[in-house]
N, C-alpha and C positions, 0 to 999 in steps of 0.2 A: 504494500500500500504506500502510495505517494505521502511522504510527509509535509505538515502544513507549511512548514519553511520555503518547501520544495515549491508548492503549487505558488505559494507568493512571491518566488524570486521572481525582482527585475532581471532580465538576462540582459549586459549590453555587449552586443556584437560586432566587432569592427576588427579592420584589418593592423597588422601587426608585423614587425619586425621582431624576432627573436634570439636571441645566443642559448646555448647551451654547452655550458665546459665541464667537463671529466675532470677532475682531479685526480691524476694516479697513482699508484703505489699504496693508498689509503687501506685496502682491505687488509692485510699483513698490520697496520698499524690497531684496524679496526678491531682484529680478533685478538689483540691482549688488554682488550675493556673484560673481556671475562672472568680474566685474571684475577679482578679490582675482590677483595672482599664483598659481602650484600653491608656490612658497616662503611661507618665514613673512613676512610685510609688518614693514615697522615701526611699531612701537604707535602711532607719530602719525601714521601714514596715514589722508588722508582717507577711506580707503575703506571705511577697517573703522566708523567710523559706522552704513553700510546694517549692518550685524553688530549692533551695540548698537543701534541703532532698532527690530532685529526679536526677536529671538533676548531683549536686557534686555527691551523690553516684554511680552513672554510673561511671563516671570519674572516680573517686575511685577504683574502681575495675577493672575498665580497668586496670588502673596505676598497682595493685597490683600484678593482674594474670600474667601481662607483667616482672615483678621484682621478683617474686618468679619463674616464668619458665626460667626464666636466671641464678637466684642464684642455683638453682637445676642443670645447664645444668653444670654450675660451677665447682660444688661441685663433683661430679658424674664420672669425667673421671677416676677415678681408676679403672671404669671395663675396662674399655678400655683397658688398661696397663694391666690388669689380661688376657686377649686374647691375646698380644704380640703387639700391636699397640702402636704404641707410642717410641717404645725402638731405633732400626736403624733410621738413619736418614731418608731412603725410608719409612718404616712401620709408621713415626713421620708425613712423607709428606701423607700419606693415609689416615692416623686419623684426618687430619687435613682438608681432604676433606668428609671425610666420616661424621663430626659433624658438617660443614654448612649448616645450615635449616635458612629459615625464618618463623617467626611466625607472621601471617597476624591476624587484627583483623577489625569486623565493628560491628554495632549496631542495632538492630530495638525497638523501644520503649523502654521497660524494659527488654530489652534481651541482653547479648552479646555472639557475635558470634567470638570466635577464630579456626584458621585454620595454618595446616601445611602441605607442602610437603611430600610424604614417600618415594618420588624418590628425591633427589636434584637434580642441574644442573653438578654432577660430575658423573650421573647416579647410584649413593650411594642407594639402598633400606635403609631405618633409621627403626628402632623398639623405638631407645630411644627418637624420638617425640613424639612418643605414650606416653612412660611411663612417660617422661616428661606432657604431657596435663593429664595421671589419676591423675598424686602425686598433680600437680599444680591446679587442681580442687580440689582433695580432701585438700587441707593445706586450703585452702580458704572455704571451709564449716567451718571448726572450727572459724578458725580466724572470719569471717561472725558476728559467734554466742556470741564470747566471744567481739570483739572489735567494733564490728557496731550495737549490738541487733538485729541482722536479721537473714533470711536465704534466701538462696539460693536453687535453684531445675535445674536439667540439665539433660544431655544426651550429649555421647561422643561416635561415630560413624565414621568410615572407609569408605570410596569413592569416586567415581569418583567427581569433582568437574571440574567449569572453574572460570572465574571474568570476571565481565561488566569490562567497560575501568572505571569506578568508583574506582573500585578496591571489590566491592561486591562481597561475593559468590553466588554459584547457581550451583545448580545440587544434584545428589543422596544426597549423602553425609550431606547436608542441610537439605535435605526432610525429610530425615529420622529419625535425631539427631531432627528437632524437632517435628515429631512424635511420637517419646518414651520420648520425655521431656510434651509435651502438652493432651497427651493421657494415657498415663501408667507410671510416675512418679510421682504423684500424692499429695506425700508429700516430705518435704524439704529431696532429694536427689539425688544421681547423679549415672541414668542407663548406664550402657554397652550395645553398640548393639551387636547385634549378628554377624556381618561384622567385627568386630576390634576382637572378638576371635577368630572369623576362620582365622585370618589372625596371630595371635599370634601360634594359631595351626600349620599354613601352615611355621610360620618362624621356628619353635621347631620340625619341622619334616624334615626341607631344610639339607643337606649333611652340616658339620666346614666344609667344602674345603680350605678356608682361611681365614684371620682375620678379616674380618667383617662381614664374615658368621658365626664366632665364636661372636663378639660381637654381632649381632643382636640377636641368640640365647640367648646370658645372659641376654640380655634386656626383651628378651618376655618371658625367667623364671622369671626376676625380677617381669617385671610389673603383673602377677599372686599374688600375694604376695601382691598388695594391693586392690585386688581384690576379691570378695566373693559374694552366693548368699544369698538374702533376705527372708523373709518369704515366699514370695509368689512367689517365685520362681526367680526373675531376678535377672541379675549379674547387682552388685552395684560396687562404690567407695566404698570400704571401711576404709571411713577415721577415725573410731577408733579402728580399728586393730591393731595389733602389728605391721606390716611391717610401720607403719605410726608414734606410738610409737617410730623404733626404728630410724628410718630415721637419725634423727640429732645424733646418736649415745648415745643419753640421755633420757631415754624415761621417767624420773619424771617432768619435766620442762612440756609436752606433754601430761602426764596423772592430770595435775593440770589444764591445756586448757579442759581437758575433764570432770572434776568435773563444774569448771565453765562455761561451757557452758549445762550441765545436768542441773544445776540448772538454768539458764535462758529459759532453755524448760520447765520446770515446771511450773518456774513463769507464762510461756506466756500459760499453760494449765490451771490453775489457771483463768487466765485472763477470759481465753474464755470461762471456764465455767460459771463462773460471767457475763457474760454478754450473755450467752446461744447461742452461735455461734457453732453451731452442724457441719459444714463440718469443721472447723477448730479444734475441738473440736476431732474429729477425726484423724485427718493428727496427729496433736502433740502426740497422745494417740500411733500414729506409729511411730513417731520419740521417741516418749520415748521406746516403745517397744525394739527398735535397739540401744538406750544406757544400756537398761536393759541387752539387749542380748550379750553385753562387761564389762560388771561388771560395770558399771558405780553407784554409789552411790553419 
């Protein structure tokens, strides 16, 4: 039987940009929570470690994803101003509704799950939420590698979504981001569905009629640009590209993150060989392939 909650939710239905990131290595930390006593341990028991290795780096990276997609959102209004928004004081007032988005986020286990509107409440279509979730995914693969020892695996996908009264998502858009994350992502990186470029196609094919038709244009030639596809065919993050290089306008600070993180894929290749761990053994052999395939040394 439907419950009353049920029958009375408002459902709202709209279209959505998504991220979904893996956290790896997490289950091995996850399974000595069992360890813990059913008492409270004492604060300096070694055991509660596995608890802050799993449960802080969630957190962590909530925290980060959320501070670099803001510092980007920042950074970034000069296209704006390059399409003519921003300059009259009307054109100042349009850009100022046309760049209000919220960035929702929730979790399941060692997953997190970020999400944005592509329509705002100003009924603005946005392209630079997109481009914002690929650069803010991909800045956070590096950073992952060089400043936490880890990586990450995702999938960023376009669709229709709604939210429990939780505040969870639910609908296409989820299902899908984590079917190309949990099915065809396979080693540490971050797929494109095929929904977020048709819809990059479909905004680079829309009439400049005006200035936000011109801005979204710049945003879905931008977000290309850190975009590429893989060996095997799928469109990746490509976060050791050049467009990712040049992002902070300095791109040796960026290519010294990607020597140090080349060498922490090694070492963790190294590792796995040593201890004969063949599916991982593997994944790294294609993570290294894809820094090989950037010059990485």
């Amino acid at each position: 039987m439907q419950s009353h909650a049920a029958k009375n939710a408002k459902i709202m239905l709209g279209p959505y940009v998504l991220a979904l990131i893996d956290l790896l290595g997490q289950s091995s930390e996850l399974a000595k929570w069992n360890q813990l006593l059913p008492q409270e341990p004492d604060r300096d028991d070694p055991r509660l470690q596995a608890v802050r290795n799993t449960y802080g780096r969630v957190l962590k990276w909530r925290e980060r994803f959320e501070e670099v997609f803001t510092e980007w959102e920042n950074h970034h209004e000069s296209l704006a101003h390059e399409h003519s928004i921003g300059k009259p004081a009307d054109q100042r007032r349009m850009y100022d509704e046309y760049r209000e988005n919220t960035l929702h986020h929730a979790h399941f286990s060692d997953s997190l799950i970020f999400y944005s509107q592509l329509q705002n409440k100003h009924e603005h279509w946005q392209v630079r939420n997109v481009t914002q979730m690929v650069v803010t995914s991909g800045l956070l693969m590096l950073a992952a590698m060089c400043d936490d020892k880890s990586v990450l695996r995702g999938a960023i996908e376009v669709g229709m979504l709604t939210r429990f009264p939780t505040g969870d998502p639910y609908g296409p858009a989820l299902a899908e981001a984590h079917r190309l994350e949990s099915k065809f992502a396979e080693y540490p990186r971050i797929l494109v569905g095929p929904s977020l470029l048709s819809y990059l196609t479909q905004i680079e094919g829309n009439p400049a009629g005006d200035s936000v038709s011109r801005v979204n244009k710049g945003y879905a030639t931008e977000c290309r640009k850190y975009l590429a596809q893989d060996a095997d065919g799928h469109c990746i993050v490509d976060y050791l590209g050049d467009a990712f290089a040049n992002t902070a306008g300095n791109p040796g600070p960026w290519r010294q993150l990607q020597s140090d993180a080349y060498r922490f894929v090694q070492h963790e290749l190294v590792r796995f060989n040593k201890e004969g761990n063949e599916k991982l053994i593997k994944r790294y052999e294609r993570l290294q392939a894809y820094f090989g395939s950037r010059g990485s040394k």
